[in-house]
C-alpha positions as CSV (number, residue, x, y, z in Angstrom):
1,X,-0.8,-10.1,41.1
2,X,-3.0,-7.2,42.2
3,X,-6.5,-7.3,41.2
4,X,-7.1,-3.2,41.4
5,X,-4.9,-0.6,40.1
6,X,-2.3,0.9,42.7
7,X,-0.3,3.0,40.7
8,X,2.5,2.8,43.2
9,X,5.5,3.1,41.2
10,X,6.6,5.5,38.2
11,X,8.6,3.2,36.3
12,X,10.8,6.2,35.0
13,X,12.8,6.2,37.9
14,X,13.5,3.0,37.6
15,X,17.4,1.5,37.3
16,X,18.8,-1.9,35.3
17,X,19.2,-2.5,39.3
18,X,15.4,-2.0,39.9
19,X,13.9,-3.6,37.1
20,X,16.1,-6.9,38.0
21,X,14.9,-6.7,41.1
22,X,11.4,-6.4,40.5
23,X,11.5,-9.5,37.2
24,X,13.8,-11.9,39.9
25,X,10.5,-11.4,42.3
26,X,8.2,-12.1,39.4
27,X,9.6,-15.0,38.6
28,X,10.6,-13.2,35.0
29,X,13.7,-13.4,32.7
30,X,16.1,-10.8,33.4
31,X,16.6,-10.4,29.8
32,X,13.3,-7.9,30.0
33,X,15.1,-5.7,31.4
34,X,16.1,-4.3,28.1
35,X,13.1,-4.5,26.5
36,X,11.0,-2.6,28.9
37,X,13.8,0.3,29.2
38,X,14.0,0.8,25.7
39,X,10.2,1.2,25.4
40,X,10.5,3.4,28.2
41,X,13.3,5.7,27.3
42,X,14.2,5.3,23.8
43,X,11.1,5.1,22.5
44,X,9.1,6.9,25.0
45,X,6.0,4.4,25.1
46,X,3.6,5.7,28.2
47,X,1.3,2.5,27.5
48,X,2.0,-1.0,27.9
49,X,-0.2,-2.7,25.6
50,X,2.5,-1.4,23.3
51,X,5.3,-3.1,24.7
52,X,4.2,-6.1,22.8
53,X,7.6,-8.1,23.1
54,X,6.9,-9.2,26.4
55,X,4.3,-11.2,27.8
56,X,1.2,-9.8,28.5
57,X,0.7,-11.0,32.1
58,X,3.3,-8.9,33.0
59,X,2.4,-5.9,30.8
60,X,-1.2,-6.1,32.9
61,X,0.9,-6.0,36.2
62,X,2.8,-3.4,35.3
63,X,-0.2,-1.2,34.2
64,X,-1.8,-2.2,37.1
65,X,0.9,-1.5,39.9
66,X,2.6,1.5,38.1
67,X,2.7,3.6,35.6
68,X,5.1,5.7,33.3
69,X,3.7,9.4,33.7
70,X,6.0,12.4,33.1
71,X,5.7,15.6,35.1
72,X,2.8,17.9,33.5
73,X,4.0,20.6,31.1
74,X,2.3,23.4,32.3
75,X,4.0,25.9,29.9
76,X,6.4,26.5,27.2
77,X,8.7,29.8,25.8
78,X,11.0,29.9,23.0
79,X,13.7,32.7,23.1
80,X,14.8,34.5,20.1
81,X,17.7,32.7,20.2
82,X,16.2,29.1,19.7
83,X,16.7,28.5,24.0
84,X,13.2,26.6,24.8
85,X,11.9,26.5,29.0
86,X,9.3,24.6,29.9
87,X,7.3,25.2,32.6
88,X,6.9,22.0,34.7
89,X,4.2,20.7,37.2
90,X,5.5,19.3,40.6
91,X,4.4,17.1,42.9
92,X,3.7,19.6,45.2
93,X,1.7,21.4,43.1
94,X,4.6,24.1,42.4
95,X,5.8,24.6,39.4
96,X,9.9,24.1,38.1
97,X,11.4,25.0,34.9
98,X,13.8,23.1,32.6
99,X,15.6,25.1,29.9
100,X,17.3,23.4,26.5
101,X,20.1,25.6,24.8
102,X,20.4,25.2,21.1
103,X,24.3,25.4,20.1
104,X,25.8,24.4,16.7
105,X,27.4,21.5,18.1
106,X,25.9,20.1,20.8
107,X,22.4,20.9,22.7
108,X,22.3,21.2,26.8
109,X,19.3,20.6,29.0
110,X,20.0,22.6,31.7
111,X,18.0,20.2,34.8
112,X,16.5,21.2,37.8
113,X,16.6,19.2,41.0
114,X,14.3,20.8,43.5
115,X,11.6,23.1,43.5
116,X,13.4,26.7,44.9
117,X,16.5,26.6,47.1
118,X,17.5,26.6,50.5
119,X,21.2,27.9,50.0
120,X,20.2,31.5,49.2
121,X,23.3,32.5,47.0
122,X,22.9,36.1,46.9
123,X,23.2,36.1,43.1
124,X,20.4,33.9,42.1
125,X,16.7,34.5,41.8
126,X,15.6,31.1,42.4
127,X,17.3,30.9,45.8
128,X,15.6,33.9,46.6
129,X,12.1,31.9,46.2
130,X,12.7,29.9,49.2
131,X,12.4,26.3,49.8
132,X,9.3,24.3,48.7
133,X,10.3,20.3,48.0
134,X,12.6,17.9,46.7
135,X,12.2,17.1,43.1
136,X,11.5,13.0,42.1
137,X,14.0,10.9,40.6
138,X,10.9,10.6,38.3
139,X,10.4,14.2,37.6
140,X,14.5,14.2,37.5
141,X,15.0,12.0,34.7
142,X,11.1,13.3,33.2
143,X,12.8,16.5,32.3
144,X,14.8,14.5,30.1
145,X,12.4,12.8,28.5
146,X,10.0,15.9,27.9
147,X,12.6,17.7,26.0
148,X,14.1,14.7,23.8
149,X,10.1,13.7,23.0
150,X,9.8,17.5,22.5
151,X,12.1,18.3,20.3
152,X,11.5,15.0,18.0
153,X,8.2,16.6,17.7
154,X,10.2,19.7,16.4
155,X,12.9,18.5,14.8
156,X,12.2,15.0,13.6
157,X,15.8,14.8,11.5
158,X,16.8,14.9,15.3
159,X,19.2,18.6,13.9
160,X,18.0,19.8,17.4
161,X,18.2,17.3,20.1
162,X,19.7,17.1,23.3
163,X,23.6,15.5,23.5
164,X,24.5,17.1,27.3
165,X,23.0,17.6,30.6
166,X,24.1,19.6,33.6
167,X,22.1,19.7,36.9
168,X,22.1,23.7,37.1
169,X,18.6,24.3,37.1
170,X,16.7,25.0,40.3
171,X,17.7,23.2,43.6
172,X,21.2,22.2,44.6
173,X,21.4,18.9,43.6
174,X,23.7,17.1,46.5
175,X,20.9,18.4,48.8
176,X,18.3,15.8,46.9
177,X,21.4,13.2,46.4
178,X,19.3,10.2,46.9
179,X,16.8,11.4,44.0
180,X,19.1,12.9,41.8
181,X,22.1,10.2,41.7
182,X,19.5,7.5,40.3
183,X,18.7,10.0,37.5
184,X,22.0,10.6,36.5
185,X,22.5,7.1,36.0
186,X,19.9,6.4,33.8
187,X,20.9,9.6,31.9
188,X,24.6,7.7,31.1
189,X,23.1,4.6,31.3
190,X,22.7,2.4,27.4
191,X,19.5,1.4,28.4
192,X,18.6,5.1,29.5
193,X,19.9,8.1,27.6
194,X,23.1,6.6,26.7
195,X,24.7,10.1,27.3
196,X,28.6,10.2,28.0
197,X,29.6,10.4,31.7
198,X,31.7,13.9,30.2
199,X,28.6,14.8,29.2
200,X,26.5,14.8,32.6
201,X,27.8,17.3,34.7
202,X,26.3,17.9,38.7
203,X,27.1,21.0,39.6
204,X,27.1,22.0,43.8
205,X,27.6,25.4,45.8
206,X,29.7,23.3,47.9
207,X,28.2,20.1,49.6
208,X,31.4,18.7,51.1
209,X,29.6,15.5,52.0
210,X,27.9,15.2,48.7
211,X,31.0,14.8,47.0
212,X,31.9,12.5,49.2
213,X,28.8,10.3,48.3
214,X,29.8,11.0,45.0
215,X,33.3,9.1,45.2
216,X,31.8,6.3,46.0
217,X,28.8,6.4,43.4
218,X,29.2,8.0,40.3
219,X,32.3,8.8,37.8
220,X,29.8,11.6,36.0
221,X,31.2,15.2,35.7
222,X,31.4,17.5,38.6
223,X,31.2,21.3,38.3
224,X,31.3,23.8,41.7
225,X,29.6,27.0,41.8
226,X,32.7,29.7,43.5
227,X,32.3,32.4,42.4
228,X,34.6,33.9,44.7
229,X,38.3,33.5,45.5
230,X,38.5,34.1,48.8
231,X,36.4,33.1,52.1
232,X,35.5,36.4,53.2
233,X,33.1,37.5,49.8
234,X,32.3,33.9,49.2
235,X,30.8,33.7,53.4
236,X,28.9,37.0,51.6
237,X,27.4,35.2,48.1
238,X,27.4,31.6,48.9
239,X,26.5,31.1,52.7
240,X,26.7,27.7,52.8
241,X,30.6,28.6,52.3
242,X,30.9,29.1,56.4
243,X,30.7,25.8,56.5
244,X,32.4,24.5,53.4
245,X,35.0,27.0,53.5
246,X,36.7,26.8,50.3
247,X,40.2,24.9,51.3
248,X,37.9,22.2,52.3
249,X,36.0,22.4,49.0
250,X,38.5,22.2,46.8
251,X,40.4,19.3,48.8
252,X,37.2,17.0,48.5
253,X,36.9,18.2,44.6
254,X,40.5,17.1,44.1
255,X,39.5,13.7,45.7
256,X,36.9,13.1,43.0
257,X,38.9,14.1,40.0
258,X,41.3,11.3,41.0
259,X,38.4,9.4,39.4
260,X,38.1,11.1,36.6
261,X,41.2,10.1,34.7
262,X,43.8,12.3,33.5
263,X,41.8,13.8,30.5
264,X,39.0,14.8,32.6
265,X,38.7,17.7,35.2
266,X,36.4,19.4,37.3
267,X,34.5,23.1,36.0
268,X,34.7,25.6,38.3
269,X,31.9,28.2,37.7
270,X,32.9,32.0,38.5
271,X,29.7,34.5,38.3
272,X,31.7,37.7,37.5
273,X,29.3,40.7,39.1
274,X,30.1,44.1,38.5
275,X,32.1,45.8,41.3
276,X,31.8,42.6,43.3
277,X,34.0,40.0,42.5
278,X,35.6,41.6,39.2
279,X,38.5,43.4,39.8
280,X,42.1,42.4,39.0
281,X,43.0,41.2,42.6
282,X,40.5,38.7,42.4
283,X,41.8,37.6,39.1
284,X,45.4,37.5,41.0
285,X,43.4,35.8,44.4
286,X,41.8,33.2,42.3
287,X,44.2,32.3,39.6
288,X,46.8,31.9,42.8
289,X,43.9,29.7,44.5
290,X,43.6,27.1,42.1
291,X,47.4,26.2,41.4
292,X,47.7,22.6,41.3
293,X,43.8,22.3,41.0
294,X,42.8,20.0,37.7
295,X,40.0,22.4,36.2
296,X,38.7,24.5,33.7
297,X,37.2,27.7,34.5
298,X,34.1,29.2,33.0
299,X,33.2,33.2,33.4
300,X,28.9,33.5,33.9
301,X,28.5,37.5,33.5
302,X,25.5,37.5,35.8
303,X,22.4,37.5,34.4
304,X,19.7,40.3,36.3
305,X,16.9,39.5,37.6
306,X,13.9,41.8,39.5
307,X,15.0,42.9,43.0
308,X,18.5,42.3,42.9
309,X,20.7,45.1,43.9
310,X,23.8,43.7,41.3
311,X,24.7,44.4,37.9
312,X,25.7,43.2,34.8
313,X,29.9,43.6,34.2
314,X,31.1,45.2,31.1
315,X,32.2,42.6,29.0
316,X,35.8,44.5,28.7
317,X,36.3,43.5,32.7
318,X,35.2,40.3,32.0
319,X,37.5,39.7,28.9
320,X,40.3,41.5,30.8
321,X,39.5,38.6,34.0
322,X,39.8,35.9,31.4
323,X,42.6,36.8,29.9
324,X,44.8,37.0,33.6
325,X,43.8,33.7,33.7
326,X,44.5,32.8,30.3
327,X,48.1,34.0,30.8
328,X,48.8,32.2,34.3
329,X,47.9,28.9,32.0
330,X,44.0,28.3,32.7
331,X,41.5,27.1,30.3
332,X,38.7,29.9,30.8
333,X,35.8,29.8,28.7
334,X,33.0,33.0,28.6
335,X,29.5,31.7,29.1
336,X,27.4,33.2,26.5
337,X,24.1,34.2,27.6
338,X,21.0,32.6,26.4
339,X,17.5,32.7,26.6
340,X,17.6,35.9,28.8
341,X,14.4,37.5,27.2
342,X,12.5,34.4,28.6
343,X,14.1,34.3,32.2
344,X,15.6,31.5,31.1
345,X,19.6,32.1,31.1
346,X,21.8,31.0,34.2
347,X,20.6,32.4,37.6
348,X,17.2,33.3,36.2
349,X,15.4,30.5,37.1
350,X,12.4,30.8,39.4
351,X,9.5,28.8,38.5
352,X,6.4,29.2,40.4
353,X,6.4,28.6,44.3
354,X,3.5,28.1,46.1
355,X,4.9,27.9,49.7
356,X,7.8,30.4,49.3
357,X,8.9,30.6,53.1
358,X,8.8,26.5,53.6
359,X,12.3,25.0,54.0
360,X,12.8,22.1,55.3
361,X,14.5,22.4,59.0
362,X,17.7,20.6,57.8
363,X,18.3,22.2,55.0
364,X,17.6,25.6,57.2
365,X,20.3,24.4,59.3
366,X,22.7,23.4,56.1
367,X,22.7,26.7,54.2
368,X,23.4,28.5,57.4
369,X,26.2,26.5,58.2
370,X,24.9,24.6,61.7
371,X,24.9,21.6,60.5
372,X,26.5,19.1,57.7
């Protein structure tokens, strides 16, 4: 066992997987396992002396060759409307936001995934702060944790707490896949967050070969970011679409809903912008697009932010939209929006980038379609 502190590992990111792994080489039961992730996620114990059912030899290694540190909260709003952001610390030194949403049944931690965006959807304000790093499966799975310690604090007759996740925050997820799959599974897993795999959704602008990890990896929920129904505007609001074109999107999509069972099926996420991708014939171009495709549909009116050059739709067109879906047989929900007075509703999100020209030469490459 060390005899100086290293501090190598942040044990939040650890897996049942990882923490076998690391007992077996120990020479410990596996039946710690447990133990140590329910101190660690369900009770939220950041010291080990207070793990006290398991030996203390190997809480002293574990203090000494790791640690369980969240991401620093650096800042935190409330909306009007009972949405909370917090402002989150990076490694980098950037900051990231994570944004809960109160709703009289359920309560969504919206999760980011990287700090800013390489993709650059037209429609977004975080894409528009560049690139700066990949988030940690740590600081993944840490956003979690902040808000469900949070709001105990808050609301200790847990009326407020948080019952589903979806990895819409900043970042496209698939492009940090090897960060962001471990923290999905410890968000469904018992010994995590025990949260319903229909209840963890990853949502992508279209990483083909994400998806394809994700047949092989995951049964969570999948949601895809269109927003257009037709290759020509979606090449102009989601570039990475001129390499994903959307026949090839959908086809890998309908792959991973074969694991989903019959009673599940994949969201697909339409930003309705006025005079853009509103009008009646794309109504008509999408509702004809996704015949045969096992979904439900939900409507984002955009959400402004500074600089942009779009605009809010009336919510007439985007009643009118949902309802020629509704009639050609489509479940199509409206996305009420939240937390808007705090920057905090759906493609508000922008954090605070300190490098906001650095991107990462592969995902360069990726968002504009030269490479996979």
């Amino acid at each position: 066992m060390s005899e100086q502190p290293r501090q190598d590992a942040n044990y939040l990111a650890y897996t049942q997987e990882d923490w076998r792994a690391l007992l077996l080489s120990l020479g410990e039961k596996p039946f710690h396992v447990g133990q140590i992730m329910k101190w660690i996620h369900h009770r939220f114990v950041g010291d080990f002396a207070e793990m006290t059912d398991i030996s203390k030899s190997l809480r002293e290694y574990l203090a000494l060759n790791g640690n369980v540190a969240e991401p620093e909260v650096h800042e935190q709003f409330v909306s009007n409307d009972g949405t909370r952001k917090w402002l989150i610390k990076s490694a980098s030194g950037s900051l990231f936001e994570t944004v809960f949403i109160p709703e009289d049944t359920r309560g969504t931690l919206c999760v980011s995934s990287q700090v800013g965006c390489a993709l650059d959807c037209s429609f977004c304000s975080t894409g528009k702060q560049g690139f700066n790093s990949n988030l940690t499966t740590a600081e993944i799975i840490g956003q979690l944790r902040i808000a469900m310690r949070k709001l105990a604090e808050v609301y200790p007759d847990r009326s407020r707490t948080v019952t589903n996740v979806v990895m819409m925050g900043m970042g496209e997820p698939l492009l940090n896949f090897d960060n962001v799959l471990p923290a999905v599974g410890l968000m469904m897993d018992d010994l995590g967050y025990g949260i319903s795999k229909r209840k963890v959704t990853v949502s992508t602008a279209g990483v083909v070969p994400g998806i394809e990890r994700m047949i092989e990896t995951t049964d969570a929920s999948l949601a895809i970011s269109l927003h257009a129904p037709n290759d020509e505007l979606r090449d102009q609001l989601v570039p990475i679409n001129r390499k994903y074109p959307i026949a090839t999107l959908l086809e890998v999509c309908s792959r991973y809903a074969k694991n989903l069972g019959n009673k599940r099926t994949i969201t697909v996420e339409y930003t309705v912008i006025d005079g853009i991708n509103d009008q009646p014939e794309h109504a008509r171009q999408l509702s004809h697009l996704l015949v045969g495709f096992p979904c439900k549909i939900n409507l984002i009116p955009f959400n402004p932010f500074a600089g942009t050059g779009y605009k809010r739709p009336s919510m007439m067109a985007v009643r009118k939209f949902q309802e020629r879906l509704v009639s050609d047989g489509y479940s199509v929900t409206v996305r009420t929006t939240r937390g808007d007075d705090i920057n905090a509703a759906c493609g508000q999100l922008v954090g605070q980038v300190a490098d906001k020209t650095r991107r990462q030469e592969k995902y360069k490459k990726i968002a504009a379609g030269e490479i996979a």
